[in-house]
C-alpha positions in Angstrom: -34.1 -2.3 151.1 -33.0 -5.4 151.8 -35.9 -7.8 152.6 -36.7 -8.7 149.5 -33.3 -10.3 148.9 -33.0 -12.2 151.9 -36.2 -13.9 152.9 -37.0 -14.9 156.4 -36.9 -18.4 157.6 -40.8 -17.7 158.3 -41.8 -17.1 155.0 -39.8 -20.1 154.0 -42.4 -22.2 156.2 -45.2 -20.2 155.1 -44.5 -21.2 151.2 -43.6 -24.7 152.2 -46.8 -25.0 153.6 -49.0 -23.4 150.6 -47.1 -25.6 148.0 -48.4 -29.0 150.2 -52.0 -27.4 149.7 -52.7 -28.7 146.3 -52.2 -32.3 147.5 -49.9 -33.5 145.4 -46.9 -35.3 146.5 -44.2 -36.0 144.6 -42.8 -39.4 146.5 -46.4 -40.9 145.8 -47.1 -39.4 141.9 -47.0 -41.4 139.0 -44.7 -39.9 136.4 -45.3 -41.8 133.1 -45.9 -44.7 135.1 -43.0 -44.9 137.0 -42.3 -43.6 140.9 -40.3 -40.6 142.1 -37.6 -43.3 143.5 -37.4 -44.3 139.6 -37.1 -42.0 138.2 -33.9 -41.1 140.2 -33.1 -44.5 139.7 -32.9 -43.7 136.1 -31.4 -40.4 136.0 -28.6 -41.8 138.4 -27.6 -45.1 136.0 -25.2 -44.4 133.0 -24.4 -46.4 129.9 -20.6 -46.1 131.2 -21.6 -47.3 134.6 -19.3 -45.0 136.4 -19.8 -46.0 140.2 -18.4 -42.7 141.3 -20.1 -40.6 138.6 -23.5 -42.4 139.6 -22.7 -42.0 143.3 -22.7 -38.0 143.0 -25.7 -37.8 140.4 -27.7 -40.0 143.7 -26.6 -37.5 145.6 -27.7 -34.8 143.8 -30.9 -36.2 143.2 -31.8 -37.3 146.3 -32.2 -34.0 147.5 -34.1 -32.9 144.5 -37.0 -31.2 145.6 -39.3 -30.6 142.8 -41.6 -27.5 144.1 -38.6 -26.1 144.5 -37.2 -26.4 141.5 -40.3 -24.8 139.9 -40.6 -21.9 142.5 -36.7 -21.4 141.0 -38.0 -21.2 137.5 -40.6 -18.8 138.5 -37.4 -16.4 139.6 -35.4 -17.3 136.2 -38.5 -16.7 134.3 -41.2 -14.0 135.9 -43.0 -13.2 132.9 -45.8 -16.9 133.2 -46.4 -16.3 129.3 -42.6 -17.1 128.6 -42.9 -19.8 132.1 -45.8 -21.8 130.8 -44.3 -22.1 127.3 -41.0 -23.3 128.6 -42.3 -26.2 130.9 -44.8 -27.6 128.6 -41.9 -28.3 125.5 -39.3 -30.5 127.2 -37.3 -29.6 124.9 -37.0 -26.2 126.4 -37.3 -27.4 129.8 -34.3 -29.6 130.0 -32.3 -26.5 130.0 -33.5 -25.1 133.6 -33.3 -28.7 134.4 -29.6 -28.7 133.7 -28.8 -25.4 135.1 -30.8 -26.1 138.2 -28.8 -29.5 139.2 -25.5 -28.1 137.8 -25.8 -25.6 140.6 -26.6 -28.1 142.9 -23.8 -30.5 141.9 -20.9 -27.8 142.1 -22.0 -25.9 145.2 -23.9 -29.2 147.2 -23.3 -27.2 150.8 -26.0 -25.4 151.8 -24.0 -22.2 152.8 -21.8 -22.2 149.8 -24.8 -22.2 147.5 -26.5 -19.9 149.5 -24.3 -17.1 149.1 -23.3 -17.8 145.3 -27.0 -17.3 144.7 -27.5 -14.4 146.5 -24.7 -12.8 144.7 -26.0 -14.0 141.3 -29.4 -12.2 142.5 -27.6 -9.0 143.7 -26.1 -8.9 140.1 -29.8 -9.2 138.7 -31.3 -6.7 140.3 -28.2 -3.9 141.9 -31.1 -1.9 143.4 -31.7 -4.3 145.9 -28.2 -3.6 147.2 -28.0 -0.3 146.9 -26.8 0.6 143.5 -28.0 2.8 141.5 -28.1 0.5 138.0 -30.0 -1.5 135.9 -29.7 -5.5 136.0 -25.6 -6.7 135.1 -24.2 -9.3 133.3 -23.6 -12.4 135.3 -22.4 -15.7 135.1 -25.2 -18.9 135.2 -23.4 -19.7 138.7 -20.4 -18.9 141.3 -18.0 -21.0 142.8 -17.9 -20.2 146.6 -16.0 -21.3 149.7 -16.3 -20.4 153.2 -13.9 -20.1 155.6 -15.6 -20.1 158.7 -12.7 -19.8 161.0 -12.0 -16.4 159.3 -15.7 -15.4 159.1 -15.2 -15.0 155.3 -16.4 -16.6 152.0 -14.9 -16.7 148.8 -15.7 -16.8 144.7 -13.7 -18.9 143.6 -14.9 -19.8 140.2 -17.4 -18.7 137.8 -19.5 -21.1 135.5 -21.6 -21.1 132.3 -23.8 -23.6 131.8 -24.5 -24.6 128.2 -26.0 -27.7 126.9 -26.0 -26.7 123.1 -23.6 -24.6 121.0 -21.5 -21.6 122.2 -22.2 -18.2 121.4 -19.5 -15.1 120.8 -21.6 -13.8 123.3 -20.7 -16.6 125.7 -16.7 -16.9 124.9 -16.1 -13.5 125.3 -18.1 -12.1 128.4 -15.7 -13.4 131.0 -13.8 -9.4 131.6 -17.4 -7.9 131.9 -18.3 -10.6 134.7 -15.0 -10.0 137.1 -16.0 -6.6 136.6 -19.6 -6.2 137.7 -18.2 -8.8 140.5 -16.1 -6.7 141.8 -18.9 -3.7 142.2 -21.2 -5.8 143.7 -19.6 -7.4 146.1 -18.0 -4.1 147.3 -21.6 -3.1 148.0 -22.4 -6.1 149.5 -19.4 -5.8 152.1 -20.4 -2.2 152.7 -23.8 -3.6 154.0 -22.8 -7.0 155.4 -23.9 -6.3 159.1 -27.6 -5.1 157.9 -27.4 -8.1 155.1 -26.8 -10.6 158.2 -29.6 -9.5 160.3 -31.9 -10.9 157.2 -30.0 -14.1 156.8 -26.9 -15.8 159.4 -25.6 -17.9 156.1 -23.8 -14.6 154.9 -20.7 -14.1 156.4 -19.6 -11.9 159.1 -16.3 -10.7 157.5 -17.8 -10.5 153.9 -17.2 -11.9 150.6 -13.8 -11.9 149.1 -13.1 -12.1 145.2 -10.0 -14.1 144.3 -7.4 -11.9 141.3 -8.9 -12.6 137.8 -5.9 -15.0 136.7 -6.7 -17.0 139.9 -10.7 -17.7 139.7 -11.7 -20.7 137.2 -13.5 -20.4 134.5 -15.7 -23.3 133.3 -18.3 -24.2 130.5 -20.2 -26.9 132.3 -21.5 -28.6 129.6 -23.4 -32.2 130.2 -21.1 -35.6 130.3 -20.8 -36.6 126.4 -22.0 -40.9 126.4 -22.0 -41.5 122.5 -18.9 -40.9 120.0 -20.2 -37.8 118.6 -21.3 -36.3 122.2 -17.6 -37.0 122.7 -16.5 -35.5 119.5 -18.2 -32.1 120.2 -17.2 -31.9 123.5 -13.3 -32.5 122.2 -14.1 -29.5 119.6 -15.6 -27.3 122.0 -13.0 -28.2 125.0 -10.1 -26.8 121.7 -12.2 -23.7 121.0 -12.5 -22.6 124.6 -8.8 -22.5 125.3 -8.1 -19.7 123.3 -10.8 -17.5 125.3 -9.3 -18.3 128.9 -12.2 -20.7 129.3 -11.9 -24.5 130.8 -14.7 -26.8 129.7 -16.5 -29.3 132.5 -17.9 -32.8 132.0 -21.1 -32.2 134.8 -21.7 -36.1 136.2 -25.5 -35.8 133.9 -25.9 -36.9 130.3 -28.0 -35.6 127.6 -30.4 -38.0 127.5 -30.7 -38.1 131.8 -32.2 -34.4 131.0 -34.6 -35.2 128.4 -36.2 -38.4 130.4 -36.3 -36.1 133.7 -37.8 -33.3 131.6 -40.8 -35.2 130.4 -41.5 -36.5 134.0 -41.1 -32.7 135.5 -43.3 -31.2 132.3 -45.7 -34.1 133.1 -45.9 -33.9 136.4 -46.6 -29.9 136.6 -49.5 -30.1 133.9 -51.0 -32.8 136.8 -50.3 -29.6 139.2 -51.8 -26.9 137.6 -55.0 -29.1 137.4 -55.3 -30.2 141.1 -54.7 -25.9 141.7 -57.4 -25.3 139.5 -59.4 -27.9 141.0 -58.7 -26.4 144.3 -59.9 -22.9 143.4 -62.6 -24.0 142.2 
């Protein structure tokens, strides 16, 4: 029931090895003219020049792994239709792109991000665990931390991420989020000893959800560089208040998503040809 939740460390080298089949290598590929090491360069430098905001966006980026990031798309998006369309318009694309490195800049261990995923996955798709429902609402991404001595993890925050304009939809959602939460990770801890045997990262004593008034809630919206990126960000930090939602600068800008958007959209069009090449 489980197995398709939690893949084995096998499989993980199986697909690592089929995605270095096509040749391609993103360290030595020329995206618009420019290296992979530039391309970070780029993303990582601001117009503020914020050492420590640059320092966390190289961190981030460093351990960017581009197949990976598609192979995460193809989970967000399964229908390749609605994939292909969304890669080839960067205008679409920046949006994963955001999401994706959001993620990775709020939960950057391993472990922590592990398990927030695999919770946000349990919430997609309930039979996996168990429960007998159709997929639940769920926020973009979890705030987790593990307390090892203890053997336990815990959400401690949930996050939107939104690069445009708020929805109802969006402000109000936060009660039906705690609560499908709160079934899930019941199951989850119900299960946890078969649940470990597929993966060691989730924790012997289970997952604990923090009281509702205690967990954060965040918009993660990108870090506003010109006056009226600052001036919508103001507005939208006023209008959240009154919902029980906190707004969060993430350490990448606006335009850092539409450059590295172009290079990813670029770069898989040069993939899907060497593929193609290959099957042929």
């Amino acid at each position: 029931m489980y197995e398709q939740m939690v893949p084995s460390a096998s499989v993980k080298k199986v697909e690592k090895k089929e995605e270095s089949k096509n040749g391609l290598d993103p360290r030595t590929y020329n995206f618009c003219g420019q290296t992979w090491s530039q391309v970070i360069d780029k993303v990582c430098v601001g117009r503020n020049r914020d050492k420590i905001v640059e320092a966390k966006r190289k961190e981030v980026m460093e351990k960017f792994d581009i197949n990976e990031f598609f192979s995460w798309l193809s989970q967000q998006l399964p229908d390749d239709y609605e994939r292909e369309e969304v890669i080839d318009d960067p205008r679409y694309l920046k949006g994963f792109v955001f999401e994706y490195l959001v993620n990775r800049e709020i939960n950057d261990d391993e472990e922590n991000g592990y398990i927030g995923e695999f919770i946000i996955q349990c919430l997609k798709n309930p039979q996996m665990i168990g429960l007998n429902k159709w997929a639940m609402r769920n926020p973009d991404h979890l705030g987790v931390q593990v307390d090892a001595e203890k053997g336990e993890a815990y959400i401690t925050g949930m996050y939107e991420v939104k690069m445009g304009k708020l929805t109802e939809r969006a402000r109000d959602q936060v009660r039906d989020f705690y609560g499908n939460l709160e079934k899930v990770i019941g199951q989850i801890n119900s299960n946890i000893k078969e649940l470990r045997e597929k993966s060691h990262l989730l924790p012997p004593q289970g997952i604990v959800l923090k009281k509702f008034d205690e967990i954060y809630k965040f918009i993660v919206s990108p870090l506003p560089e010109r006056d009226e990126e600052l001036r919508a960000f103001q507005d939208k930090e006023n209008e959240l208040k009154e919902k029980g939602w906190g707004l969060r600068k993430s350490v990448f800008t606006y335009g850092s998503m539409d450059y590295l958007a172009v290079r990813l959209s670029d770069y898989y069009d040069a993939l899907k040809e060497a593929n193609e090449e290959l099957a042929n």
